[in-house]
Z-matrix of the N, CA and C atoms (Angstrom, degrees):
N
C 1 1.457
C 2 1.532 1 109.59
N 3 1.496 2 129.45 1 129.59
C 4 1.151 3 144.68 2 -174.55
C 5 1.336 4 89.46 3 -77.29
N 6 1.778 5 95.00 4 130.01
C 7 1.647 6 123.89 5 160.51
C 8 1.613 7 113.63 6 -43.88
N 9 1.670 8 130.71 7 115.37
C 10 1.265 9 122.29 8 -163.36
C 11 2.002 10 95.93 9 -68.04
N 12 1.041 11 96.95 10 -32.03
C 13 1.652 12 113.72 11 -179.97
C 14 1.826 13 113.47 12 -31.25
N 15 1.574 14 89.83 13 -70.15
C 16 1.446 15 90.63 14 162.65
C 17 1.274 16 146.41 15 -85.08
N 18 1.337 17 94.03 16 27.61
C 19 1.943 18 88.73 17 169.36
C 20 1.375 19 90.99 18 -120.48
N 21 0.928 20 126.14 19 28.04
C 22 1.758 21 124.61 20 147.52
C 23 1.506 22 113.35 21 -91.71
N 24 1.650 23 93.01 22 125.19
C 25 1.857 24 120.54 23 -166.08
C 26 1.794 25 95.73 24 -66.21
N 27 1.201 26 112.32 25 -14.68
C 28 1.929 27 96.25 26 -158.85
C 29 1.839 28 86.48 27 -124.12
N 30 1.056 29 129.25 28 -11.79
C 31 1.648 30 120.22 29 -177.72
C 32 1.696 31 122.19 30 3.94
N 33 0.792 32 96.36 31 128.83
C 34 1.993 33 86.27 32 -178.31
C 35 1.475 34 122.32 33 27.42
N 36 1.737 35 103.28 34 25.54
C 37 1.780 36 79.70 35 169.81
C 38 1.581 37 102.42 36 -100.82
N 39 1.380 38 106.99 37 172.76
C 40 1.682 39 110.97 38 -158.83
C 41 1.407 40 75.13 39 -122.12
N 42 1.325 41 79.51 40 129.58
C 43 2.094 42 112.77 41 166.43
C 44 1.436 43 100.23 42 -126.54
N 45 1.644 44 100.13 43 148.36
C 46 1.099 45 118.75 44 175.66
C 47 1.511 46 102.85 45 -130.29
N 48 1.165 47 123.28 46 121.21
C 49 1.329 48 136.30 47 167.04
C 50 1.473 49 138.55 48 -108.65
N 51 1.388 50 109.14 49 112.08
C 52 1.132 51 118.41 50 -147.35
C 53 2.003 52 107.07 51 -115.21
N 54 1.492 53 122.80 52 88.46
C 55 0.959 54 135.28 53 -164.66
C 56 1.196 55 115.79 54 -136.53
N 57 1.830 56 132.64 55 132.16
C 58 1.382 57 116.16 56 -166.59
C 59 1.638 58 92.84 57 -98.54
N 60 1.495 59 120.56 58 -13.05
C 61 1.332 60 103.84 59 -165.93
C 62 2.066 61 102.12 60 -83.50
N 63 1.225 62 129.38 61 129.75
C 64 1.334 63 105.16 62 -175.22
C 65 1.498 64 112.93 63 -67.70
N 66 1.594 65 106.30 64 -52.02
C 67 1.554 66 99.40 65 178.30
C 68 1.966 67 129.48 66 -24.97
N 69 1.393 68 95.72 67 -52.22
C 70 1.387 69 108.58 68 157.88
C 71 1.301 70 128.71 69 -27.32
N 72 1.842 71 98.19 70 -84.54
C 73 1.221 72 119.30 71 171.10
C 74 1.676 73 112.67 72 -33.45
N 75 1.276 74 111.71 73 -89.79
C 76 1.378 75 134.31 74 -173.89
C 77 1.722 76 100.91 75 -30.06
N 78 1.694 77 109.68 76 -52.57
C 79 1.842 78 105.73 77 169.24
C 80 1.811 79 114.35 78 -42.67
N 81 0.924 80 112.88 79 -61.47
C 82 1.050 81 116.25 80 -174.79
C 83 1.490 82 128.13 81 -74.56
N 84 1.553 83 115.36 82 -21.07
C 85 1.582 84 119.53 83 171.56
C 86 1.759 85 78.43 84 -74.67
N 87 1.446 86 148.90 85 -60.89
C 88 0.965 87 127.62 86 -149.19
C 89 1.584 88 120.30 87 -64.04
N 90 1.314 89 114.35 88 -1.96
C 91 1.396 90 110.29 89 -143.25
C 92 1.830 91 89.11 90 -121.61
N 93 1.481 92 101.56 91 -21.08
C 94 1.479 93 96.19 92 173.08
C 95 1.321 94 107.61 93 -101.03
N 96 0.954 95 133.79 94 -8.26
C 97 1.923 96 150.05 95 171.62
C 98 1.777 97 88.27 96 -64.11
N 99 1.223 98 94.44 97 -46.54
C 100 1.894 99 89.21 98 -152.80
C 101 2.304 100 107.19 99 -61.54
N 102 1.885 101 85.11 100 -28.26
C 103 1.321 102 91.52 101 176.44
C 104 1.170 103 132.10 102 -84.89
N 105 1.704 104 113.37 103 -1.43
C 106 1.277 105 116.47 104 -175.72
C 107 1.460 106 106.95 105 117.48
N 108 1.201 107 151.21 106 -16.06
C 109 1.146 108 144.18 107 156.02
C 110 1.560 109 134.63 108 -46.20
N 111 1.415 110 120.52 109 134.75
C 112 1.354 111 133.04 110 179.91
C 113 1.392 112 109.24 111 -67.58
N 114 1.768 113 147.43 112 55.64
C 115 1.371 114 124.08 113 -166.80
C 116 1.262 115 128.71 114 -95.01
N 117 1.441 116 117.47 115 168.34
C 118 1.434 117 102.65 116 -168.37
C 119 1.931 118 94.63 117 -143.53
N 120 1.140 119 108.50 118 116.59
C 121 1.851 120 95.44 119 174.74
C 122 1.389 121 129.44 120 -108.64
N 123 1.062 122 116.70 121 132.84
C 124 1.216 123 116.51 122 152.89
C 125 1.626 124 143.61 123 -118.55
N 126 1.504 125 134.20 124 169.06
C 127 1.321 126 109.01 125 -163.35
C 128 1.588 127 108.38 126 -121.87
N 129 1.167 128 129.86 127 25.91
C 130 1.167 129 133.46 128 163.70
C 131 1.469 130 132.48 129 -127.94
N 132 1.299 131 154.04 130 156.23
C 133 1.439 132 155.14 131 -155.61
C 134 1.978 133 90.90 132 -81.25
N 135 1.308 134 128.30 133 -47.80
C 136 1.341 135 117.07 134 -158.39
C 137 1.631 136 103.48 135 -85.20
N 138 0.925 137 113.07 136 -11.43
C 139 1.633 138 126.21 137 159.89
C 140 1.375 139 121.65 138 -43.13
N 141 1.336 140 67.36 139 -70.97
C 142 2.313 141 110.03 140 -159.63
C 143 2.280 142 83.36 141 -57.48
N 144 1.155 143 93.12 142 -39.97
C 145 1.872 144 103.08 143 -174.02
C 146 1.221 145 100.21 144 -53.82
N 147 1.533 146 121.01 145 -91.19
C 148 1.214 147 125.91 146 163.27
C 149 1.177 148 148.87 147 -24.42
N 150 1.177 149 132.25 148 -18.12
C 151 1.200 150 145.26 149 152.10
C 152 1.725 151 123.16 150 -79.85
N 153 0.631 152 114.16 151 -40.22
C 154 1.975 153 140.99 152 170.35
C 155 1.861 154 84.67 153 -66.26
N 156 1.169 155 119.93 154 -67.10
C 157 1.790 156 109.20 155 -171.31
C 158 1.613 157 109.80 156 -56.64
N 159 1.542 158 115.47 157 -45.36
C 160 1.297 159 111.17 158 179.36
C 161 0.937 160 135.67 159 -62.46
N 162 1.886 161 118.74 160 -57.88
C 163 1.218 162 130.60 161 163.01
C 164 2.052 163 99.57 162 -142.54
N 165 1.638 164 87.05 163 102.09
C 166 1.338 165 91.91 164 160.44
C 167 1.295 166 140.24 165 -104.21
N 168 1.886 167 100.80 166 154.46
C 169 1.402 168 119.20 167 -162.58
C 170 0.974 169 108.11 168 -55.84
N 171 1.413 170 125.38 169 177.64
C 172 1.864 171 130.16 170 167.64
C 173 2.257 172 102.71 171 -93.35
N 174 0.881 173 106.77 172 -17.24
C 175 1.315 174 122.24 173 161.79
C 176 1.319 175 123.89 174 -164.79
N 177 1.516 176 106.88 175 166.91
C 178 1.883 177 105.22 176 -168.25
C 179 1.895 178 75.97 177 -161.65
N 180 1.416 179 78.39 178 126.63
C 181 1.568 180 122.78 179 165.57
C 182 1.678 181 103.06 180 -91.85
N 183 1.633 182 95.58 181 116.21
C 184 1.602 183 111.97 182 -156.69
C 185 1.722 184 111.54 183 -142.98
N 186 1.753 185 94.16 184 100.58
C 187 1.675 186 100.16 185 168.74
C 188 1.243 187 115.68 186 -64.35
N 189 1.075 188 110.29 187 153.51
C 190 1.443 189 124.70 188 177.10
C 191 1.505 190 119.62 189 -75.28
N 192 1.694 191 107.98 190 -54.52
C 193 1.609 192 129.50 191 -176.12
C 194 1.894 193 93.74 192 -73.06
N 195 1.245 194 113.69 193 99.16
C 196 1.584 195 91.03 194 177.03
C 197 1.933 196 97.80 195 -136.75
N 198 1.371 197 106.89 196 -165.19
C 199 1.144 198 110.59 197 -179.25
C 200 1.122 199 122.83 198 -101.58
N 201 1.734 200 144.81 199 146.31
C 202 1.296 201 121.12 200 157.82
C 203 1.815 202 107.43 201 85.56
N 204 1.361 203 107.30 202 -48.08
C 205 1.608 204 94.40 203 151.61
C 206 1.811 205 97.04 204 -160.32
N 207 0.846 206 111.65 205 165.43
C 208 1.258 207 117.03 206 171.05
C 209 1.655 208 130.27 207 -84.89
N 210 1.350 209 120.61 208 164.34
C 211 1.429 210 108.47 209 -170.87
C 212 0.917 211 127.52 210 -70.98
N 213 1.711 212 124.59 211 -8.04
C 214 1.249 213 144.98 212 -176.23
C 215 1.165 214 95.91 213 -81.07
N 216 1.558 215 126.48 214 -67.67
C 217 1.440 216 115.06 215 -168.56
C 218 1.510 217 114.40 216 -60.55
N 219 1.455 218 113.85 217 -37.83
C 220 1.598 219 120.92 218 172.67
C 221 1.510 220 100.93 219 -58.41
N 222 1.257 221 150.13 220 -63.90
C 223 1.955 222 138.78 221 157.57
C 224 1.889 223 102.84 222 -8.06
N 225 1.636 224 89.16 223 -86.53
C 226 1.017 225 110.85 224 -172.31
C 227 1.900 226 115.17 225 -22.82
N 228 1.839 227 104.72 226 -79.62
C 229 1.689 228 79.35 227 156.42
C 230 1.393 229 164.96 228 -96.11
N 231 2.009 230 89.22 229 5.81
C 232 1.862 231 86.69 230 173.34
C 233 2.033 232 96.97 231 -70.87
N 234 0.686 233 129.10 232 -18.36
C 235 1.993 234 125.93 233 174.90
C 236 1.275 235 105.32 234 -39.58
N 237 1.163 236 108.26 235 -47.00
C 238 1.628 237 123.28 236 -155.20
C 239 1.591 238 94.74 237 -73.05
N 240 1.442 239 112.64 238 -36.51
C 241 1.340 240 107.93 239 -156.36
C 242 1.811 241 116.18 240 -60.28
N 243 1.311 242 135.26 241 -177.50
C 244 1.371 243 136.90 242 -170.67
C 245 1.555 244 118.57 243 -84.22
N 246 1.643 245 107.03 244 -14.25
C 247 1.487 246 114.44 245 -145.56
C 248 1.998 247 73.77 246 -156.96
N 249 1.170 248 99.68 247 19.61
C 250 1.955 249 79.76 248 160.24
C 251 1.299 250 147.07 249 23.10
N 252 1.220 251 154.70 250 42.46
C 253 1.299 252 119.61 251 -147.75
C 254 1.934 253 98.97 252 -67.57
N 255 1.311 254 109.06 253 -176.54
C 256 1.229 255 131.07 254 -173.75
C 257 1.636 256 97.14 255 -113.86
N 258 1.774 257 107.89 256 115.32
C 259 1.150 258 112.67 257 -165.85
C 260 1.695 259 109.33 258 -106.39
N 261 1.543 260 131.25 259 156.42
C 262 1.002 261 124.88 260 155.91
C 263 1.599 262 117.31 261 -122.87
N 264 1.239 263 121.02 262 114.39
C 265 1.421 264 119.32 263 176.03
C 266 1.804 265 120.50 264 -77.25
N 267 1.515 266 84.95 265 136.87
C 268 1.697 267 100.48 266 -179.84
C 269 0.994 268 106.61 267 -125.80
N 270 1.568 269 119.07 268 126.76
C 271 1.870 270 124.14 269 176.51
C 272 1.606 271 88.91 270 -166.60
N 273 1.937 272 81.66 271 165.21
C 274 1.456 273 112.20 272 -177.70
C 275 1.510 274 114.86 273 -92.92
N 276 1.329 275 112.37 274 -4.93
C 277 1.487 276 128.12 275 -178.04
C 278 1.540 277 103.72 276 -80.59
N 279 1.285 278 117.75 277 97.40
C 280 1.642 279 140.87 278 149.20
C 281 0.673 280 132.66 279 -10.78
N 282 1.970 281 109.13 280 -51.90
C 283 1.410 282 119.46 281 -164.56
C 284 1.555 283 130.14 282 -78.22
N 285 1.395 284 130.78 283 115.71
C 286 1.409 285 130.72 284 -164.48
C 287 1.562 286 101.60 285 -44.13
N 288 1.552 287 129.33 286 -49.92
C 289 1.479 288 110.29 287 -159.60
C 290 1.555 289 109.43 288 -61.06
N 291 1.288 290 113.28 289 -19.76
C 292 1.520 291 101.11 290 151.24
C 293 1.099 292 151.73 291 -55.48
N 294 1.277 293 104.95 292 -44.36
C 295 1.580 294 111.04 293 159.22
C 296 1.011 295 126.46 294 -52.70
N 297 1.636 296 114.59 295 -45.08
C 298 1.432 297 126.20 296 -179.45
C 299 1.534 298 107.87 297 -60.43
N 300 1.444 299 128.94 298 -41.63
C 301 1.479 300 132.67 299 178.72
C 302 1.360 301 111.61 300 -47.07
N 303 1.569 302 96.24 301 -51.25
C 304 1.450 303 106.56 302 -153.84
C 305 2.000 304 96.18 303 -73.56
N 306 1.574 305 118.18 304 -38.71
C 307 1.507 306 104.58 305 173.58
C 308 1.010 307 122.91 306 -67.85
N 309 1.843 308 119.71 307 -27.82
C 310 1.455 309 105.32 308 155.68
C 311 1.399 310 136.31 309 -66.44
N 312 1.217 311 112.09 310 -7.67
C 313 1.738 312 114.26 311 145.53
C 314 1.173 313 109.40 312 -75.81
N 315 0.962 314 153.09 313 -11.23
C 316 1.594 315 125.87 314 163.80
C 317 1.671 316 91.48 315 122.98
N 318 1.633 317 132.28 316 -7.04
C 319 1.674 318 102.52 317 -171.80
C 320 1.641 319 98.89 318 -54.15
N 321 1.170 320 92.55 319 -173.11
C 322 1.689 321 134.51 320 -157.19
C 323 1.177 322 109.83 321 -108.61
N 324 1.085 323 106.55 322 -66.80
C 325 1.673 324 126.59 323 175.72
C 326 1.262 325 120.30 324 -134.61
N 327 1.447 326 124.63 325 150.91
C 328 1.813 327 131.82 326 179.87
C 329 1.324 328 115.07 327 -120.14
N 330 0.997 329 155.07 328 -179.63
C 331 1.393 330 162.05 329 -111.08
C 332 1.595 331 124.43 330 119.81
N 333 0.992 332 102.08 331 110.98
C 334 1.764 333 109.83 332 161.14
C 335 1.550 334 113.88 333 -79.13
N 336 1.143 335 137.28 334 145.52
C 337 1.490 336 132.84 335 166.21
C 338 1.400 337 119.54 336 -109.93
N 339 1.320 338 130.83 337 116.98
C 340 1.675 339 87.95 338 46.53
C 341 1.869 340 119.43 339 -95.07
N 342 0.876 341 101.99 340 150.42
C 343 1.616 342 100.09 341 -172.41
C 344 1.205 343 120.73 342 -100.57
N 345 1.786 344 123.50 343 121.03
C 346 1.312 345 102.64 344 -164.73
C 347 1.384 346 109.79 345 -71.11
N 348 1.081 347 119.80 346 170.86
C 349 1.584 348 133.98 347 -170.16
C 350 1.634 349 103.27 348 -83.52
N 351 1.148 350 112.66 349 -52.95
C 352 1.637 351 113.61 350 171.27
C 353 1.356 352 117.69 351 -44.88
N 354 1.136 353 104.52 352 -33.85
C 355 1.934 354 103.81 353 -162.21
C 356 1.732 355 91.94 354 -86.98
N 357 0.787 356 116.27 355 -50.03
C 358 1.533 357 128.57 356 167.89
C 359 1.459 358 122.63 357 -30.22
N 360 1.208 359 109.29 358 -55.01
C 361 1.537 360 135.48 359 171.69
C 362 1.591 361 112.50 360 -75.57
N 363 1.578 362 103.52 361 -23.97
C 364 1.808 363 105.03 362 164.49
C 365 1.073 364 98.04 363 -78.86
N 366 1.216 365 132.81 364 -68.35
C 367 1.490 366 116.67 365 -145.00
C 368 1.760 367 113.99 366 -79.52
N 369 1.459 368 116.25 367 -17.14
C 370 1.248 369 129.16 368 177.18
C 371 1.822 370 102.82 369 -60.61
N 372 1.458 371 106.97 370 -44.76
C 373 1.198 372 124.67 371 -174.68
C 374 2.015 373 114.31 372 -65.81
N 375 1.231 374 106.08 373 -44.36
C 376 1.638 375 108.38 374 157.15
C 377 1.337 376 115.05 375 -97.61
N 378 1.102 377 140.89 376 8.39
C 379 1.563 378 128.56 377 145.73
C 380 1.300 379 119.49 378 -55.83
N 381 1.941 380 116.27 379 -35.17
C 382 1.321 381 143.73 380 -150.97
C 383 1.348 382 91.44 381 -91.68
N 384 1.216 383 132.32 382 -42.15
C 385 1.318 384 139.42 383 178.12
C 386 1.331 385 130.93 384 -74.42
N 387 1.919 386 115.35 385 -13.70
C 388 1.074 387 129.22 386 -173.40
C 389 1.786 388 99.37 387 -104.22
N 390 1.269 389 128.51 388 -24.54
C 391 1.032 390 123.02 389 -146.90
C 392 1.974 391 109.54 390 -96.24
């Protein structure tokens, strides 16, 4: 009989989720919890910073519209960092030159919201595999 352990797509990877709306947040810590993921959230950009410098995640689920700094500037310096995490951005903002900003920072993955949870959990799941 196969270990139930390992047929979870996210197993011990550490997410950090960084969302000011909780409903949001809380959807999505639940939805990567359910697969096996280590998560941890928070709801502001100088947070989402600080935590990524101290001990960073292997990915962080990252709004754009945030508080205190924005998700761009939060991209902008966990990228820089030595040990990277691998980011995926989630926002309600439409507009392509965003997207385009945000891949010329280096995200990983993009998302409009609402975001389904499946697609989320795919690509979190081969980011985890590439990295």
């Amino acid at each position: 009989m196969a270990d139930p352990a390992s047929e979870l797509r996210l197993n011990d990877l550490k997410v950090l989720i960084v969302d000011d709306d909780p409903d949001v947040s809380e959807s999505i810590d639940q939805a990567l919890q359910s697969e096996g993921a280590l998560t941890q959230t928070c709801s502001d950009g100088n947070t989402a910073v600080r935590i990524c410098e101290g001990d960073p995640p292997d990915l962080v689920v990252l709004d754009m519209m945030l508080p205190k700094r924005s998700g761009f500037l939060v991209l902008e310096k966990i990228k820089l960092l030595e040990n990277a995490p691998r980011v995926i951005m989630v926002t309600a903002n439409e507009g392509k030159r965003h997207q385009q900003y945000a891949e010329a920072l280096g995200v990983d993955g993009y998302f409009l919201k609402p975001v389904r949870l499946e697609r989320l959990i795919t690509l979190a799941h081969e980011l985890s595999k590439d990295k």
